[in-house]
C-alpha positions, -999 to +999 in steps of 0.1 A: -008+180+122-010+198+086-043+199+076-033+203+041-013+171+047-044+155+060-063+164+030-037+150+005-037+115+024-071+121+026-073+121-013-051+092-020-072+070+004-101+081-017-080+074-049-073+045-037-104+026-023-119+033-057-094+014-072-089-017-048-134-016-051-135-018-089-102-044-095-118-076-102-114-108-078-083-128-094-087-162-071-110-175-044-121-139-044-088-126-034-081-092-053-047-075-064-043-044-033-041-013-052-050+005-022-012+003-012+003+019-043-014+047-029-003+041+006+029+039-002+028+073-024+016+092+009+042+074+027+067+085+001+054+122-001+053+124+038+078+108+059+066+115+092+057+085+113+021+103+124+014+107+090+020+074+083+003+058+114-027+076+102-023+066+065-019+029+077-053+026+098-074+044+070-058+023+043-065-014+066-098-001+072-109+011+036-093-016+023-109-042+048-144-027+036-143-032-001-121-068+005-141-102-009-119-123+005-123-147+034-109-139+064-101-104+047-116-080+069-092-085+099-060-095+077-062-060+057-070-044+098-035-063+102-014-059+076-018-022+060+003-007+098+027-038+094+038-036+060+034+008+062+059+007+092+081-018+072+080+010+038+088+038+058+115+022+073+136+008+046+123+046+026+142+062+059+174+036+052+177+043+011+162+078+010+196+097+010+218+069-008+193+060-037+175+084-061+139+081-052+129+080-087+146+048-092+139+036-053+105+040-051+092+013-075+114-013-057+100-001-026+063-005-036+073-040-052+091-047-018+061-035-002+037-056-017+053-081-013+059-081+024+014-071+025+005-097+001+026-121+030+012-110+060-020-111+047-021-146+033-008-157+066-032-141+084-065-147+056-051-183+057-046-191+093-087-174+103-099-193+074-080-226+084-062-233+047-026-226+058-014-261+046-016-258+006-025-220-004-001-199+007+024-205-024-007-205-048-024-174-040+012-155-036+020-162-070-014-160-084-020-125-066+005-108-045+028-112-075+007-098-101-006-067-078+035-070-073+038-059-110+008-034-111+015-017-082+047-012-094+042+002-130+020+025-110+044+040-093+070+044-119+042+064-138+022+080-111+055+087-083+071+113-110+035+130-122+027+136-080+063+148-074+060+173-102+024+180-092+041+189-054+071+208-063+050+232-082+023+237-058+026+263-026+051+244-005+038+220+021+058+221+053+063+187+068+053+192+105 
């Protein structure tokens, strides 16, 4: 493993556990992820699935740390390898048909939204609510971190990849 790579992953976890910390609870103390915008822009920067195994544990278990929300701890543990596996897979698929530019917002929208699922169902079903919230806390969060986490990757996705390309070349290993 790079340890260059390591460090930039390293970085973005940092990046963004301070965010997903300092966002505000939205509903039953249930907060927008913006740990995953910068998941999925490690992911995006590195395809490698070792890279992205790694990203996926330090991301559920950042994220479960700084999570208020019931049943949070394990769903984040859960979710952030699911819904990684899940972005890297369809970023394989479109990567050579699709100009990232334009694919990866709609991947981190996708994305999202398949996180925000898995970890209702899972939050929901520990906590023992699965009968009425799902459809209330998807639209009252996971669509609205759907949203953010997308504006930040149409603005922050070009700034990195610019950042990148005029840096010393990283070899993907």
């Amino acid at each position: 493993m790079n340890t260059r790579i390591l460090i930039i992953l390293s970085l973005l976890v940092g990046i963004g556990a301070v965010l997903h910390a300092v966002v505000p609870p939205m509903l039953f103390g249930v907060k927008p992820d913006m740990l995953l915008s910068m998941m999925f822009l490690g992911i995006l920067l590195f395809p490698k699935a070792k890279y992205v195994l790694i990203l996926s544990i330090a991301t559920g278990i950042i994220s479960a740390l700084t999570t208020s929300a019931p049943g949070g701890q394990i769903a984040n543990i859960i979710d952030k390898p699911i819904t990684a596996f899940v972005f890297f897979a369809l970023f394989l698929l479109v990567k050579n048909k699709v100009k990232i530019t334009l694919s990866a917002p709609v991947l981190a929208a996708f994305g999202t939204m398949v996180s925000g699922s898995i970890f209702l169902s899972v939050a929901l079903f520990i906590v023992g609510l699965m009968e009425g919230g799902f459809l209330a806390l998807f639209v009252g969060i996971v669509l609205p971190a759907t949203a953010l986490n997308t504006i930040i990757m149409i603005v922050i996705y070009p700034i990195v990849q610019g950042i990148m390309k005029r840096s010393k070349p990283i070899t993907v290993a």
